[in-house]
C-alpha positions in Angstrom: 0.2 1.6 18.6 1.9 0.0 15.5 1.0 -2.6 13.2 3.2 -5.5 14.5 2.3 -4.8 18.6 -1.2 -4.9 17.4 -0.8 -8.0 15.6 1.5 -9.7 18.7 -1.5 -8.7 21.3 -3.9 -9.8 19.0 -2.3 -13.4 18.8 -1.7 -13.2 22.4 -5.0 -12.7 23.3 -6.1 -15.2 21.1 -3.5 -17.8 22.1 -4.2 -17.5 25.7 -7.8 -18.1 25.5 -7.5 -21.0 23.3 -4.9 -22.6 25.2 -6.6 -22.4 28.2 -9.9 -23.0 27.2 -8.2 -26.2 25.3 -6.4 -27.3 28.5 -9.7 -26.6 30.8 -11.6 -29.1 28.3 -8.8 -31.3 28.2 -9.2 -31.6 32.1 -12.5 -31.7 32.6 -13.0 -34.5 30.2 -9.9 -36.4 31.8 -11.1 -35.8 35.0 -14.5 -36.7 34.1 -13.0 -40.0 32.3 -11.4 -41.1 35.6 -14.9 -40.3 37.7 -17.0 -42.4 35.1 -14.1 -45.1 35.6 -13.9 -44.9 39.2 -17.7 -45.5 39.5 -17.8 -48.3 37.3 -15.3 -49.9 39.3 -16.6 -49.0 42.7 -20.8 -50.3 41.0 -18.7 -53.7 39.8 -16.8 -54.1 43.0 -20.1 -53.4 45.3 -21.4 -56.0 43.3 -19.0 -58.4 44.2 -19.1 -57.9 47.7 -23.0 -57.8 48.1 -23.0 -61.2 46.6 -20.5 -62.0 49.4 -22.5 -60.4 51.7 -25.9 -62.3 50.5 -23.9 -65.6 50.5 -22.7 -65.5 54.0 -26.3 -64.2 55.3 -28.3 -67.3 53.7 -25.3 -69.8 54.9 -25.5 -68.3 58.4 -29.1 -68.4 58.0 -29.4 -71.8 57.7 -27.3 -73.0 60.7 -29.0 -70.0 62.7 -32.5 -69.6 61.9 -32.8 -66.8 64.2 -29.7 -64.4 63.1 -32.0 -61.7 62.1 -32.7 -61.2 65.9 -29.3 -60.6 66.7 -26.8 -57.8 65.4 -24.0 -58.8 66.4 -24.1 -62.2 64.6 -25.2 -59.6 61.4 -22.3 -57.3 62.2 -19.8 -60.0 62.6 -20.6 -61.1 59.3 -19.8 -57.6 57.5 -16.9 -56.9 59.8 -15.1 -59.9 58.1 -15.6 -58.5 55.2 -15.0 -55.0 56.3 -11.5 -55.7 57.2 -10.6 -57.4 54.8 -11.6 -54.8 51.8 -10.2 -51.8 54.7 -6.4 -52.2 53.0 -8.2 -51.9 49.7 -9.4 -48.3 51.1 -12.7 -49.6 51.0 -15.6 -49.1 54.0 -19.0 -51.0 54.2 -22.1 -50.7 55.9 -25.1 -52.8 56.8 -28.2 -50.9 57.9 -31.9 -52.5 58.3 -34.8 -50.2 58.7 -32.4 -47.1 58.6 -30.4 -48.5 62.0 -27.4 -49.1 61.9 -25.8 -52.7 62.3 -22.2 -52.2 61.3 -20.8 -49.1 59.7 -16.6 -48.0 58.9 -18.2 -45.1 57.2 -18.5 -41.9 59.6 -21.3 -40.1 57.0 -24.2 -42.0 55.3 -26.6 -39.4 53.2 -29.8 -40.0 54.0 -30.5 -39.8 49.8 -28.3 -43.6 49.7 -30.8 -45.2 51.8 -34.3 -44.5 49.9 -35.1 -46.8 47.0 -37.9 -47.0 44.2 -36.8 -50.3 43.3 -35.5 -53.3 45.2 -33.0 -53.8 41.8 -31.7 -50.0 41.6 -28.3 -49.1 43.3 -27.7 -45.6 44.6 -24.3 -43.7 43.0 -23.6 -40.8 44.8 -19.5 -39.0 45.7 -18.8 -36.4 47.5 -16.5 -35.0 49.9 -15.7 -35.7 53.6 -13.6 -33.8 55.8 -11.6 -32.5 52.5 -11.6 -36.0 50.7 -13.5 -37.2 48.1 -15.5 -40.6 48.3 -17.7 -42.5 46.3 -20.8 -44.3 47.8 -22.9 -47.3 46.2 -25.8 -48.6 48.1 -28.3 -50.8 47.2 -31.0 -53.5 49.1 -29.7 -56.9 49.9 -31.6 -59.2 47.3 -34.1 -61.8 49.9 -33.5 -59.2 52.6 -35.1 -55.6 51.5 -35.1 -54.6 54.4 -31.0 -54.6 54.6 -29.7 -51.8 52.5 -25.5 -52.5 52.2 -23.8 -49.3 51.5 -20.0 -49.4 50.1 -17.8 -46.5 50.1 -14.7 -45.8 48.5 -11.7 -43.1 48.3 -11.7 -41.6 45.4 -9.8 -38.7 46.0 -7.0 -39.5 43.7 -9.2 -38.4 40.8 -9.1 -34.8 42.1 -5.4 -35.3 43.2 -4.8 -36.4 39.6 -7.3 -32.9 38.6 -5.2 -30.6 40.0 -2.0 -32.5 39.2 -2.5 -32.1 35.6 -4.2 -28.2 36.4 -0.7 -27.2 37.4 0.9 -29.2 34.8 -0.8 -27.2 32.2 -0.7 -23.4 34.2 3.6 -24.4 33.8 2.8 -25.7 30.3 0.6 -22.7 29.7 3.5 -20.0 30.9 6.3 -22.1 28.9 4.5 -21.9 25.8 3.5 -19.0 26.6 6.9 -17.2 26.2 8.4 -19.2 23.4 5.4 -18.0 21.6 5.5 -14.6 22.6 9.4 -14.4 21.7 8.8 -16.5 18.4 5.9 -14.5 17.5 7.7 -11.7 18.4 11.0 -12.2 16.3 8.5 -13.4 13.1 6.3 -10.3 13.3 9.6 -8.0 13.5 11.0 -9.8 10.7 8.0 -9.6 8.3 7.1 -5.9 9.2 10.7 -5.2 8.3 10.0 -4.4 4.8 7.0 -2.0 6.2 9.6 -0.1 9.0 11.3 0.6 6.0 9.2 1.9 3.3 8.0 3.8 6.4 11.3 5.4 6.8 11.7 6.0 3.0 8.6 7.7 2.1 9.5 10.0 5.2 12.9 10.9 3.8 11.4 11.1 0.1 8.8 13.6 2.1 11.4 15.8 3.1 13.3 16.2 -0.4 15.4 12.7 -1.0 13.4 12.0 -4.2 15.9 9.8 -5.4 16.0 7.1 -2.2 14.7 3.6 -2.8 13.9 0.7 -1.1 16.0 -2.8 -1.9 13.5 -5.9 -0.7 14.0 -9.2 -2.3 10.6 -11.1 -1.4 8.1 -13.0 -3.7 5.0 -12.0 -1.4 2.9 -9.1 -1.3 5.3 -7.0 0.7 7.6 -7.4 -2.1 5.1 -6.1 -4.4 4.6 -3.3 -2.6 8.2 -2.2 -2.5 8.5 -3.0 -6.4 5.5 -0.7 -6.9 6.7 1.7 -4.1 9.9 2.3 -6.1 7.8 2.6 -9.4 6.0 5.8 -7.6 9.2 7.0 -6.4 10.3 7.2 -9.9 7.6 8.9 -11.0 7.8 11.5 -8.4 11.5 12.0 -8.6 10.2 12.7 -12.1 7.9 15.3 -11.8 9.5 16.7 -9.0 12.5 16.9 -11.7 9.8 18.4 -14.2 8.3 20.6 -11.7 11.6 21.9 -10.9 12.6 22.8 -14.5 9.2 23.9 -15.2 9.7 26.6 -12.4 13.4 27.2 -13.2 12.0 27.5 -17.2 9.2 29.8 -16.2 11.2 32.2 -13.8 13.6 32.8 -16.9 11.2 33.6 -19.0 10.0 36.2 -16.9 13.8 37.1 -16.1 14.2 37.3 -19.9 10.7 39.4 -20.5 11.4 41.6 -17.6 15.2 42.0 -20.0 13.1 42.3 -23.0 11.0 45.0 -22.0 14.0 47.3 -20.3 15.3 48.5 -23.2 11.6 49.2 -25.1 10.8 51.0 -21.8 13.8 52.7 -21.2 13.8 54.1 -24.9 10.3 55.4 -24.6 10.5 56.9 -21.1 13.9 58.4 -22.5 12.3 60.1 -25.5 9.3 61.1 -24.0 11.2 63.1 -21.0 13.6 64.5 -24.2 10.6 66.1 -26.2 9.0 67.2 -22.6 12.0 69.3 -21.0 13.8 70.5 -24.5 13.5 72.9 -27.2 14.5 71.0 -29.9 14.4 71.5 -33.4 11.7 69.8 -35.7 13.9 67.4 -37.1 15.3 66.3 -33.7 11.5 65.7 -32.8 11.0 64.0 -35.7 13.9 61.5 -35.0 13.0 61.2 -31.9 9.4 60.3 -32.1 10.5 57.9 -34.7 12.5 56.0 -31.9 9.5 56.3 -29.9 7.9 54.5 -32.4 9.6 51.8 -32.7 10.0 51.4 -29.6 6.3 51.0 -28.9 6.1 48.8 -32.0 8.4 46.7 -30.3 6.3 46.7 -27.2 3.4 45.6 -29.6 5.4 42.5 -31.2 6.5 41.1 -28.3 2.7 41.1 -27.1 1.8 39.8 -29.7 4.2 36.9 -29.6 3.3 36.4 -25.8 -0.2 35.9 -26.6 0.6 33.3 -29.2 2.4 31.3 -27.0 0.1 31.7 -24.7 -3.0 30.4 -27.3 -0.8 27.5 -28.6 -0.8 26.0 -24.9 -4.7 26.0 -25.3 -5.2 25.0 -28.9 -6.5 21.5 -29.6 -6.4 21.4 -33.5 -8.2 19.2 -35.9 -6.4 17.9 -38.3 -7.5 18.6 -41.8 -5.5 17.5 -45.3 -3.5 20.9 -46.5 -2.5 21.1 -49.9 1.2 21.8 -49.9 1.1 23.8 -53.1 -1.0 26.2 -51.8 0.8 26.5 -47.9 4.4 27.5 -50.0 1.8 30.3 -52.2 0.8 31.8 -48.6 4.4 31.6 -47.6 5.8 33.5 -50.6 3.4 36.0 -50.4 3.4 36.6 -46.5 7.5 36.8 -46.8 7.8 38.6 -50.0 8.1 42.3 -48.7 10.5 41.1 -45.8 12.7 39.3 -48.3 12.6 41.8 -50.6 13.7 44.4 -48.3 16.5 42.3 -47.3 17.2 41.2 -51.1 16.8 37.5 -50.3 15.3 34.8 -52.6 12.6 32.3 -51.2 12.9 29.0 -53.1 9.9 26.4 -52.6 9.9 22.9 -53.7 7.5 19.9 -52.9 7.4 16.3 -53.9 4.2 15.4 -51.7 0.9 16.9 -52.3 -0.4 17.4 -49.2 0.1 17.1 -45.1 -2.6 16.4 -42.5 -2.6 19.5 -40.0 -3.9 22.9 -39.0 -2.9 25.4 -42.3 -3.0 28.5 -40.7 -0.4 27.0 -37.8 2.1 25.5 -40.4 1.9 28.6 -42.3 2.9 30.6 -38.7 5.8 27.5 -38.3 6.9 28.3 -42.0 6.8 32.1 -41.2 8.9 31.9 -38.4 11.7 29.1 -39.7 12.0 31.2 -43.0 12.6 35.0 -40.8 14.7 34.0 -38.7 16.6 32.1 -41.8 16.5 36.0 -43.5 18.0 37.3 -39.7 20.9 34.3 -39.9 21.5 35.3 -43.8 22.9 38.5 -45.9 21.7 40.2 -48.6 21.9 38.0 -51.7 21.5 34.8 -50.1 18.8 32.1 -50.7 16.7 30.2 -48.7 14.6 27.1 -49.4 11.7 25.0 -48.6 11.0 22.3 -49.5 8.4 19.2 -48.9 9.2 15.5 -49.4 8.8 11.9 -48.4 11.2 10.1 -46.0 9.8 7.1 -44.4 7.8 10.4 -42.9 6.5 13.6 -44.2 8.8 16.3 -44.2 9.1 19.9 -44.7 12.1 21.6 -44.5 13.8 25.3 -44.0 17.4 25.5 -45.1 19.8 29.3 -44.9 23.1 30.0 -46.0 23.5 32.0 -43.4 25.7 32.6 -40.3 24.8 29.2 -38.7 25.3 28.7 -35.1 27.8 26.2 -32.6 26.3 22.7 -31.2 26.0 24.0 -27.8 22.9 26.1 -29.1 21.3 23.9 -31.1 19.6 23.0 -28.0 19.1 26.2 -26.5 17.5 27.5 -29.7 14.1 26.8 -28.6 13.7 28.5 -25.4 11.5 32.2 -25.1 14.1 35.0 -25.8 17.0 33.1 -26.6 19.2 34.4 -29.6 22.3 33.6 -31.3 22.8 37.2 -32.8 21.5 39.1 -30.6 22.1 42.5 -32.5 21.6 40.6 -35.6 17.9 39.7 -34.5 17.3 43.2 -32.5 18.3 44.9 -35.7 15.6 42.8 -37.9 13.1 43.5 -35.5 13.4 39.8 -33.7 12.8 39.0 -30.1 13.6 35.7 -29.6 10.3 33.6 -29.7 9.9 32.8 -33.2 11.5 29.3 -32.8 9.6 28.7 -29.3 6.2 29.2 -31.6 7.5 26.8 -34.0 8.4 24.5 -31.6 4.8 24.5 -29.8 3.3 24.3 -33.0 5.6 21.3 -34.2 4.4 19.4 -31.1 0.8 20.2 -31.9 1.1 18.2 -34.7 3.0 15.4 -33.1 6.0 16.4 -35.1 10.0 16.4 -34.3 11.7 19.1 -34.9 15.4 18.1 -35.7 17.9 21.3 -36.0 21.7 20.5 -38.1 23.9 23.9 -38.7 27.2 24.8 -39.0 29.1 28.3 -38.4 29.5 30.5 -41.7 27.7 27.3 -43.6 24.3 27.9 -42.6 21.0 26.0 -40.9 18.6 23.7 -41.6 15.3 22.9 -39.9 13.1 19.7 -40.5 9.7 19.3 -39.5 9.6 15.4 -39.6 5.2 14.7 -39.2 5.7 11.4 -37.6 2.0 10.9 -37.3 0.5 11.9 -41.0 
């Protein structure tokens, strides 16, 4: 069952039993209220009429000594009386020593005619042949052995009950439906919002990460959809880095699988050559030197996988490194490679030192500064150099070929190359800048890339965080 049905039966339920426990209250204390009234009266107006009663008997009694003997001089007095309070709806009755000496009322209960005290008046009402009537009885004072007994119709109180207990059952149905269909329209309106981030995180569950929900309300619902649309960002988000992140990884193993073709092929090609043919020492020789490089190309591009693969597990300490003595290590690990290429390695620093891992930024420099002597020709410079600029800074700048705009941002992906036969040719494979780039963000640096074809490239590692 939804929300809003639960909520409507709940305030149904509710509703109904405090309506109608309200209006059985409400009717029982009215009808109760006109019972209390109706015997006050009929106490007051019994009163009235006993002293009539008692007046008449004494006057009587004094012009006829002897009345007591005779009913029907006792009678005649009450019937006077009788028919005269009969229009009024009103019956009397005279009874002395429990018989009967004038009587309009067709049922006396026995309980009306026993007294503890002369003074005390019996109150009784209940109903005869479908009616309701109220009896007071009490003793006639002088005479105690005359009890007068009045009765009165009093069935207007339960007309008047069940009047108003039909008034409220229409009442009760009336209300009953506005409320329902009011309730009803309210509850539809302010689970509107809820039908609706209902539908939304349904379609954002099948794929639609970019849907959002549009509720203008200052309550809590409206809260909700403000945050709801805050975790739909996020998971458009990741669902946008999660897609990337799979798209990234299966071309890296596209471009690993590409990698290690040609290594492969070269070695399985080799090997079969020295297996089937007779060939001549030298041709051996030539051949098992491809072989060897081959496998040695194997080994470097293991050996760069498993960096890659360390730098996304290294947590680093940073340490102060004396710039000075990083450039040393630089010169020295470069020096065959550059001199093999006839390249000069220029270093320059105007800072002292950098806060960072040593033997990292010496990989970083390692890697800007070969694949500087891959972009470059023989003769050419490169330099590095360390200064201040609002940051830290070391840079890595070629005279070499340079590359186009459209790479700059490519550059820093596993296997990509601008030269391909260039780098292939120097022994590169394509994840020298990716290292750098993992390292860079290690140390909470940028890595900003300028170049220009046939000018050459430069590489700055800005340390926004030394």
């Amino acid at each position: 069952m939804k929300l809003w049905k639960k909520i409507f039966l709940g305030m149904f339920i509710i509703f109904v039993i405090a309506f109608d426990m309200g209006a059985f209250m409400l009717t029982s204390y009215s009808y109760n209220y006109s019972r209390d009234r109706e015997i006050e009266t009929g106490i007051r107006e019994q009163s009235v009429i006993l002293s009539s009663v008692t007046s008449s008997i004494l006057r009587a009694e004094e012009f006829n000594p002897d009345i007591f003997e005779t009913k029907y001089k006792l009678s005649s007095i009450i019937k006077s009386l009788a028919d005269y309070y009969e229009q009024q709806g009103v019956q009397l009755a005279l009874l002395s020593d429990n018989e009967t000496i004038y009587s309009d009322i067709t049922d006396i209960d026995e309980q009306l005619l026993k007294f503890s005290d002369s003074t005390n008046k019996n109150v009784m009402d209940k109903k005869v042949d479908e009616r309701r009537y109220l009896f007071v009885s009490s003793q006639i004072p002088d005479y105690p052995e005359l009890i007068f007994v009045y009765s009165r119709d009093i069935n207007n109180i339960e007309e008047f009950r069940a009047d108003i207990s039909n008034f409220f059952i229409v009442l009760n149905v009336i209300v009953i439906i506005l409320m329902s269909i009011s309730v009803f329209l309210l509850l539809k309106r302010m689970t509107r919002p809820i039908a609706l981030l209902s539908k939304m995180t349904s379609e954002i569950a099948d794929g639609s990460y970019n849907k959002r929900v549009t509720i203008k309300r200052s309550d809590e619902l409206g809260e909700l959809a403000e945050n709801f649309n805050i975790m739909a960002d996020s998971v458009e988000k990741t669902m946008i880095y999660l897609k990337k992140s799979a798209e990234d990884k299966q071309q890296f193993i596209d471009d690993l699988a590409h990698e290690m073709k040609t290594p492969v092929t070269a070695i399985s090609g080799y090997a079969e050559y020295l297996k089937s043919t007779n060939s001549s020492k030298e041709n051996q020789i030539i051949a098992l030197e491809h072989l060897q490089n081959a496998t040695q190309r194997l080994q470097n591009l293991s050996e760069e996988m498993l960096k890659l693969t360390l730098l996304r597990e290294e947590k680093i300490e940073f340490k102060p490194v004396l710039i000075s003595d990083l450039f040393t290590a630089l010169e020295e690990t470069m020096k065959p490679i550059l001199q093999k290429r006839n390249m000069n390695l220029i270093t320059e620093t105007d800072i002292d030192c950098i806060n960072g891992d040593e033997a990292l930024l010496l990989s970083l420099l390692t890697n800007l500064v070969e694949n500087a002597a891959r972009a470059s020709k023989s003769g050419d410079k490169i330099i590095v150099r360390a200064y201040n600029d609002e940051f830290p800074v070391i840079e890595v700048k070629d005279e070499g070929i340079g590359m186009m705009e459209s790479e700059i941002q490519k550059i820093t992906a596993p296997f990509y190359r601008v030269d391909k036969s260039r780098s292939r040719e120097f022994g590169g494979i394509g994840l020298g800048l990716s290292i750098v780039a993992k390292i860079a963000d290690l140390h909470n640096a940028d890595l900003k890339i300028k170049s220009q074809e046939n000018v050459g490239t430069t590489v700055e590692v800005i340390f926004t965080t030394s």
